[in-house]
C-alpha positions in Angstrom: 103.9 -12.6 44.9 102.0 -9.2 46.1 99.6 -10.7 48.8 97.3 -7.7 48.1 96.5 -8.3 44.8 93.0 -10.2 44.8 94.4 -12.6 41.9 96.9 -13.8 45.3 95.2 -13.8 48.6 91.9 -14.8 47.0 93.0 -18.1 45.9 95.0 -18.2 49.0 92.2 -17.7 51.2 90.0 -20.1 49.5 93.0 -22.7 49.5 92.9 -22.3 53.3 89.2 -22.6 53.4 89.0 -25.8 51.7 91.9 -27.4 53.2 90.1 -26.5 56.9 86.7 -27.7 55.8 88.7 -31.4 54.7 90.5 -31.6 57.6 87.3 -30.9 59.7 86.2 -33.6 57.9 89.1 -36.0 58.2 88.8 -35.7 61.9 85.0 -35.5 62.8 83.6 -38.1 60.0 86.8 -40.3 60.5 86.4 -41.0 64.3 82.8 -41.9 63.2 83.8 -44.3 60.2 86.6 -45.6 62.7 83.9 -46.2 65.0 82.1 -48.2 62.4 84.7 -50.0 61.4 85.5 -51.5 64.8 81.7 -52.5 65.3 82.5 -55.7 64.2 84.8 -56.4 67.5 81.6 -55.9 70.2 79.1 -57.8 71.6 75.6 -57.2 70.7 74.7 -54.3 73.5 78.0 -52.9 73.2 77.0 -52.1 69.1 74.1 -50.1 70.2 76.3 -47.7 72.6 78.9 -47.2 69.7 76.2 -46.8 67.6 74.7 -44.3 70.0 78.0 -42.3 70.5 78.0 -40.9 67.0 74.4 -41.0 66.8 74.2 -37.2 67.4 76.8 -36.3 65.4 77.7 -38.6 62.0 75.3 -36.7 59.5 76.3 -33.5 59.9 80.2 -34.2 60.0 79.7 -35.4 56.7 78.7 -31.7 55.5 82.6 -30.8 55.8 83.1 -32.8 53.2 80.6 -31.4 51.4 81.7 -27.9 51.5 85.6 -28.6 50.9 84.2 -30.4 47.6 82.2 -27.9 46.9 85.2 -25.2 47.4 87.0 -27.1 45.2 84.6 -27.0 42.3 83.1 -23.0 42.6 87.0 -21.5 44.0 89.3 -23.9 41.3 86.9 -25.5 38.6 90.6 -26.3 36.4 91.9 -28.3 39.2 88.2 -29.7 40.3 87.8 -31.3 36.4 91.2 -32.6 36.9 91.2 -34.4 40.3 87.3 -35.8 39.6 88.4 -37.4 36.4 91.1 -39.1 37.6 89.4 -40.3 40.8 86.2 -41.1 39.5 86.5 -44.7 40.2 86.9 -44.2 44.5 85.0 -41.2 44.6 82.1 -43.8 43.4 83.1 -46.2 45.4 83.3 -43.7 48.5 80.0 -42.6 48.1 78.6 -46.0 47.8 80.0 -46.8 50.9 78.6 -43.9 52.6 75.3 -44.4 51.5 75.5 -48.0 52.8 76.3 -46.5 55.9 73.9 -43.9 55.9 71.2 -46.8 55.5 72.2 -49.5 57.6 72.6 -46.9 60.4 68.7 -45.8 60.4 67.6 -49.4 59.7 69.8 -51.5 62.4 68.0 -49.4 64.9 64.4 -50.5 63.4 65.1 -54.2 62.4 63.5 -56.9 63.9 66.3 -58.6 66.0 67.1 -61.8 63.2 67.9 -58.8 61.0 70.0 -56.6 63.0 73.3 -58.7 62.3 73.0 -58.0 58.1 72.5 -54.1 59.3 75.8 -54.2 61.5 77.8 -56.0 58.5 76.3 -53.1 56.0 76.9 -50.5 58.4 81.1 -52.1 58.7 81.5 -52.7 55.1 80.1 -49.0 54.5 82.6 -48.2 56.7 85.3 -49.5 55.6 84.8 -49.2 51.8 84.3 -45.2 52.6 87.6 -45.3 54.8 89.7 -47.1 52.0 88.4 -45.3 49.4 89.7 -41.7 50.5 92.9 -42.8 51.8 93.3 -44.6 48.1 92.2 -41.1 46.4 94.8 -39.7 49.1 97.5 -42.2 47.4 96.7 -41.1 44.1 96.9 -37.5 44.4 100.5 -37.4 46.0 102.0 -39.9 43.0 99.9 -37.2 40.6 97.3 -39.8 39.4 99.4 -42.5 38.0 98.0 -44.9 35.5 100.0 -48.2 36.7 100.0 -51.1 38.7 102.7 -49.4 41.2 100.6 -46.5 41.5 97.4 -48.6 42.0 99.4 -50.7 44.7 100.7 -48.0 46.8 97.3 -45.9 46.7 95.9 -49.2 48.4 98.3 -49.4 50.8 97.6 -45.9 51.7 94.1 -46.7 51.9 94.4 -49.3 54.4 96.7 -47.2 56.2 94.0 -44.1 56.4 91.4 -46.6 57.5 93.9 -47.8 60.4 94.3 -44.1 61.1 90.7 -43.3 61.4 90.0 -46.7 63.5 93.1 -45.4 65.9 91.0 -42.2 66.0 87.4 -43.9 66.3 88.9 -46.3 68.9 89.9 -43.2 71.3 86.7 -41.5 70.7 85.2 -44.6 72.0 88.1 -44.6 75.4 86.2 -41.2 76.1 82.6 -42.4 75.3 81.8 -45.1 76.8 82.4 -47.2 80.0 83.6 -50.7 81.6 84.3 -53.2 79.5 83.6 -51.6 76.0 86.4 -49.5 77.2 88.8 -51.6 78.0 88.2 -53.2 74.1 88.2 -49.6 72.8 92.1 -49.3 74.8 93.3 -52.2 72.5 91.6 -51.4 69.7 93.7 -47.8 69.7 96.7 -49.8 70.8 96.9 -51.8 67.4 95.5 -49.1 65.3 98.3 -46.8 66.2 101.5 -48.8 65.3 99.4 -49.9 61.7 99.0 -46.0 61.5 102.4 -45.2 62.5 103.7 -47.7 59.6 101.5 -45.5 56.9 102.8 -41.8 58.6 106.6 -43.8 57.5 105.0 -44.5 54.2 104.0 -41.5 53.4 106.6 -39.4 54.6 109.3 -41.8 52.9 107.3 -42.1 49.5 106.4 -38.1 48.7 110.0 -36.3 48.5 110.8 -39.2 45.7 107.8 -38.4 44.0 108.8 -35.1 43.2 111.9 -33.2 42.6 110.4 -30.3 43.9 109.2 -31.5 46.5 112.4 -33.3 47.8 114.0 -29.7 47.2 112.0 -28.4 49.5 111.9 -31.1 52.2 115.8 -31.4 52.3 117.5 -27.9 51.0 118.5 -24.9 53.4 116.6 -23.6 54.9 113.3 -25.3 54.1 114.2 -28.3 56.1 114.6 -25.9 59.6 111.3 -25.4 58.9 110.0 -28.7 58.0 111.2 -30.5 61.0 109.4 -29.7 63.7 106.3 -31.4 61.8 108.3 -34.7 62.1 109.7 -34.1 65.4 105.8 -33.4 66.7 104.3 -36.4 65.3 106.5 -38.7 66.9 107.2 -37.3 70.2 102.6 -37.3 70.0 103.1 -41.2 69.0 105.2 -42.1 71.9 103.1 -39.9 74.2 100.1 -41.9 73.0 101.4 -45.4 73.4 102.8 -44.7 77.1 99.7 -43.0 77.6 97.7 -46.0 76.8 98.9 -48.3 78.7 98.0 -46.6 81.4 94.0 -46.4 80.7 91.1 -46.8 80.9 91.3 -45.0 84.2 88.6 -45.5 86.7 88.5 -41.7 87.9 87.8 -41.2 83.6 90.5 -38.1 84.3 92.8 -38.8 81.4 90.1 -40.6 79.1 89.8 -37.7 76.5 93.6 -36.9 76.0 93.8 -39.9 72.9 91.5 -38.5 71.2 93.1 -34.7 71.6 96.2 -36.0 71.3 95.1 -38.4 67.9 93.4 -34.9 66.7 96.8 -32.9 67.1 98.8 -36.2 64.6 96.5 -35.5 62.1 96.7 -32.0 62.2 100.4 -32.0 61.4 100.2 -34.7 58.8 97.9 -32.0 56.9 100.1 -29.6 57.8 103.0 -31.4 56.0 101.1 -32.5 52.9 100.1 -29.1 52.7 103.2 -27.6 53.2 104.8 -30.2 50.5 102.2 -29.5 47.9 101.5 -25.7 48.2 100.9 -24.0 45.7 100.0 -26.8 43.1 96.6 -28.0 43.6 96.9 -30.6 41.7 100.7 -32.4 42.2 103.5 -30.7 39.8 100.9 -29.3 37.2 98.5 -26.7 38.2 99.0 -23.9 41.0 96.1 -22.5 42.8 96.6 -19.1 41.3 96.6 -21.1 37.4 93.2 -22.7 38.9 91.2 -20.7 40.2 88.2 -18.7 39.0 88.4 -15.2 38.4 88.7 -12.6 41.5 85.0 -11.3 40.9 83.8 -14.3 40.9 86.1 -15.3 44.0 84.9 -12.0 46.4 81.5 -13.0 45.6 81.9 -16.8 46.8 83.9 -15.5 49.6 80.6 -13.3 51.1 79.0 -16.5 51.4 81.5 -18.6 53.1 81.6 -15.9 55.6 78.3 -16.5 56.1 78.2 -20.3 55.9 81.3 -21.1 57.5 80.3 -19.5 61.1 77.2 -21.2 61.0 78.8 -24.6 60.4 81.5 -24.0 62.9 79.1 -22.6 65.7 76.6 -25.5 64.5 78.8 -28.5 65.4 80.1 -27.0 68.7 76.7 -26.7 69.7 75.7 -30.2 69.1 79.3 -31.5 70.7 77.9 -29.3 74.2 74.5 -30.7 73.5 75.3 -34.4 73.6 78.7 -34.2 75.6 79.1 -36.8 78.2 79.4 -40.7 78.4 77.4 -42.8 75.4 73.8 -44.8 75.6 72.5 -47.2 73.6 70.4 -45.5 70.7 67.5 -46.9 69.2 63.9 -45.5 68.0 61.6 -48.0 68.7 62.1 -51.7 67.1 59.7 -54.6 65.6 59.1 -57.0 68.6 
């Protein structure tokens, strides 16, 4: 492999672009649908503060996913045909949960108050059905898309494990957003969500090496596994530190109430990191590489002048609006039928 030969660090690059822009989005839109999720568990003026805390923030974390999709289909259009067809079905279902989101989040806020309770279920079962969905589109890609009632069942599993993962992550954006009370709930919440989570880290750690040959050659043959270890290591020694950690908040000085969510940000970044490393190159599992995928180098360099464009702008964007609206969460409405 000659990394200066456009046909190698093109599809490289825009392998590493894509896989940034989804786990942008895993992070940033999952604390959100976590947060959604959990709705369900509050009292009335507690829903509008949750609601308020991602107010600023839930549309435009939902462009990450747009761009690592749209990588996907300009950068690899082989692969892009192969993973849409197979998934289908969730990506569907996904997007009908997002746009059940996307309304009941505008409307809750402008319903008269005998109607607000529908809005909160639509904005849960949005959130949930979104959450499940990708963690099930997760499950299918590391089996390689099977077409049977094992695959089916574990791809749900791992759904409902990626929707206690982003809960776990919604529930600590929620210790460092809001106050009293809603707090403490938001403490428990992350307390539960983390062992559920923990379970599906075991799953999916335990289940990919079988999956594949290669993969298991690569997990546990010298010296690939000296460099596969620390990922494990990490991720538990960040597990512990987060359930010791909890116990100990909410504190009243608010000192330590932002290290969850930092600390939930840095498990999911080595998760990536070890699917990534398991999978790489294939794009899609054990029958097409990136460099067998992707369009030709022209076409690549041209795409790339745009992402460097784009991908400042979207970065620079979203830490503009986290400065903007940083600070502890209100209740957000705009204006209501009386």
């Amino acid at each position: 492999m000659i990394l200066t030969d456009p046909a190698v660090w093109l599809p490289i690059t825009f392998m590493g672009l894509m896989g940034l822009s989804m786990l942008i989005y895993a992070i940033l839109d999952g604390y959100d649908l976590g947060v959604g999720i959990l709705l369900l568990g509050a009292d009335e003026h507690q829903k509008d503060i949750m609601i308020g805390s991602i107010g600023p923030f839930w549309d435009a974390n939902e462009t990450w996913l747009v761009l690592g999709v749209g990588l996907l289909l300009v950068a690899f259009p082989a692969a892009h045909g192969i993973i849409l067809t197979n998934l289908y079905l969730p990506v569907t279902v996904m997007i009908f949960g997002l746009i059940m989101r996307g309304v009941a989040f505008d409307f809750r806020a402008k319903a008269r108050v005998q109607h607000k309770i529908a809005w909160n279920k639509a904005f849960f079962a949005g959130s949930i059905i979104a959450s499940v969905s990708q963690g099930y589109m997760l499950g299918s890609y590391i089996l390689g898309f099977p077409h049977s009632l094992t695959g089916t069942a574990f791809s749900l599993l791992v759904g409902c494990c990626v929707a206690a993962g982003y809960t776990l992550i919604g529930a600590c954006w929620l210790i460092m957003k809001t106050t009293d009370e809603l707090q403490k709930k938001a403490v428990f919440w992350a307390k539960t969500a983390l062992w559920i989570t923990s379970l599906g880290i075991v799953l999916v750690s335990i289940t990919t090496p079988f999956v594949s040959p290669r993969i298991f050659t690569k997990w546990f043959s010298f010296p690939h596994v000296l460099m596969l270890l620390p990922i494990p290591l990490f991720t538990g020694m960040m597990i512990l530190s987060l359930e010791l950690l909890l116990r100990r908040l909410p504190k009243a000085d608010d000192s330590l109430n932002w290290l969850p969510f930092s600390i939930v940000i840095g498990i999911f970044i080595l998760c990536f990191h070890g699917l990534a490393y398991s999978f790489f190159p294939y794009i899609v599992p054990n029958k097409l590489t990136i460099f067998e995928a992707a369009s030709a180098p022209e076409s690549l360099l041209i795409i790339l002048y745009g992402a460097i464009v784009v991908l400042p702008i979207l970065i620079g964007y979203t830490i503009l609006i986290y400065r903007i609206f940083r600070g502890k969460a209100t209740a957000l409405s705009y204006g209501s039928w009386h």
